[in-house]
C-alpha positions as CSV (number, residue, x, y, z in Angstrom):
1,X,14.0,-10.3,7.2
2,X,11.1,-12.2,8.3
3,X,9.1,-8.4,8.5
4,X,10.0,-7.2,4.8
5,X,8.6,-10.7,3.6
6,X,5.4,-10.2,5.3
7,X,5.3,-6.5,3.9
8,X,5.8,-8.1,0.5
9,X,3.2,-10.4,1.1
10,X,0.6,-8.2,2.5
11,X,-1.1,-7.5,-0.6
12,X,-1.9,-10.8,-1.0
13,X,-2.3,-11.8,2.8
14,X,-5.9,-9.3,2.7
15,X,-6.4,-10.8,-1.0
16,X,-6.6,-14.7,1.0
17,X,-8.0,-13.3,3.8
18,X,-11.2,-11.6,1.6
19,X,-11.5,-14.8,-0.3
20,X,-11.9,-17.5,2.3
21,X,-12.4,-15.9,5.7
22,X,-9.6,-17.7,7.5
23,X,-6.6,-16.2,8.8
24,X,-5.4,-20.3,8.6
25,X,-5.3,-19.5,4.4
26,X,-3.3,-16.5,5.3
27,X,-0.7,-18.7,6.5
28,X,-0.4,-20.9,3.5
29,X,2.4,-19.5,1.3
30,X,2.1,-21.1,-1.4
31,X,-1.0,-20.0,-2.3
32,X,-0.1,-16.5,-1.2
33,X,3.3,-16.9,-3.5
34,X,0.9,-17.9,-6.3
35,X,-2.0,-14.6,-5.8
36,X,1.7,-12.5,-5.9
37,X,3.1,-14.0,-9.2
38,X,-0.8,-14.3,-10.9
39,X,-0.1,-10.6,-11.7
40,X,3.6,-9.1,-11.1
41,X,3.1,-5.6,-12.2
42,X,-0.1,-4.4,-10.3
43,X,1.1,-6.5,-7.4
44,X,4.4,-3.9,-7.0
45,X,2.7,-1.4,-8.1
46,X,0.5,-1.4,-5.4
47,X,3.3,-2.1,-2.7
48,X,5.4,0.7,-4.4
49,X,2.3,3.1,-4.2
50,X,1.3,2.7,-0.6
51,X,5.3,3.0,0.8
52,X,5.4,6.3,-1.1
53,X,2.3,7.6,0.3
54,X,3.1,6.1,4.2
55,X,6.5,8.7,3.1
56,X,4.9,11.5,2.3
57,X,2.7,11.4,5.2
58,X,5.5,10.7,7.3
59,X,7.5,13.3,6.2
60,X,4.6,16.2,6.5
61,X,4.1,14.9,9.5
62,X,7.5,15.3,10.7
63,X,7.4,18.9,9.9
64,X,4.1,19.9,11.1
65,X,5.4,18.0,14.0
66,X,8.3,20.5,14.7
67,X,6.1,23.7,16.2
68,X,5.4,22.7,20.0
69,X,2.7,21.4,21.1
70,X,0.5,22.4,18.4
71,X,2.6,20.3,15.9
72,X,1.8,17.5,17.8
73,X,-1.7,17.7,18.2
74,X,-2.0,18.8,14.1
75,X,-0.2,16.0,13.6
76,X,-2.7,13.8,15.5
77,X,-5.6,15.1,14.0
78,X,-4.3,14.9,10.5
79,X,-3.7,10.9,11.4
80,X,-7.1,10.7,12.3
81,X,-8.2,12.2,8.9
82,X,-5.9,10.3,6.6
83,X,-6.0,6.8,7.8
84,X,-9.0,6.2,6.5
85,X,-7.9,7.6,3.2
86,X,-4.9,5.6,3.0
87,X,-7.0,2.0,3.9
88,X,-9.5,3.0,0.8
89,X,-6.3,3.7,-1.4
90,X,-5.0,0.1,-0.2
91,X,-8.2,-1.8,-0.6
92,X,-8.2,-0.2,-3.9
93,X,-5.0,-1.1,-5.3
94,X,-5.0,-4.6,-3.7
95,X,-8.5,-4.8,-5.5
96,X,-6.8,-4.9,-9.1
97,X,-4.5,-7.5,-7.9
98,X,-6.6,-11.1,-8.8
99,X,-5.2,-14.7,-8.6
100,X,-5.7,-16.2,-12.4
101,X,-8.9,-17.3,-13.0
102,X,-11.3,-14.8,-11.3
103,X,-12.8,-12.3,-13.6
104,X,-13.8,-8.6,-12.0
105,X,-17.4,-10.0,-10.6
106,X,-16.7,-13.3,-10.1
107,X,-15.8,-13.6,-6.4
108,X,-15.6,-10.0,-4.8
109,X,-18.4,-8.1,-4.2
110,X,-18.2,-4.2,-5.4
111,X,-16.8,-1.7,-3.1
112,X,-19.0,1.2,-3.9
């Protein structure tokens, strides 16, 4: 239990921790509870998009995974190339989640 409801609140655990630099605010769930309900639909959209991607990747893993030896270092490699990937796919969807009261350019700097 107590891991699904910090998987829930991880969007807005790296949405504290980007604010104020302190994992202590990362611990205050309150405020975290109150990023999550600023704006419901982004916020589970984003959880919902990064599961289904950690899936798919799972899943092609899995069967590149089944040739010996050579699945295994495919597999590898490919985890190498698409981490990255999926970090920038988080830190983008976590971007469009804002607690109420910030504006695009009012607290975050841009990422590109």
């Amino acid at each position: 239990m107590p891991s699904t409801i910090s998987k829930l609140l991880a969007p807005a655990i790296y949405i504290q921790l980007a604010r104020t630099d302190a994992i202590a605010a990362c611990l205050r769930l309150g405020e975290l509870w109150g990023i999550a309900k600023s704006n419901p639909g982004d916020y589970i959209l984003s959880i919902v998009v990064l599961i289904a991607a950690s899936i798919v990747i799972s899943v092609v893993a899995g069967v590149i995974n089944i040739i010996p030896c050579v699945g295994q270092i495919v597999t590898l490699a490919l985890g190498f190339l698409i981490l990255p990937d999926l970090q920038v796919l988080a830190g983008a969807l976590i971007r469009t989640v804002r607690p109420p009261g910030l504006t695009r350019d009012s607290e975050y700097a841009p990422l590109f």
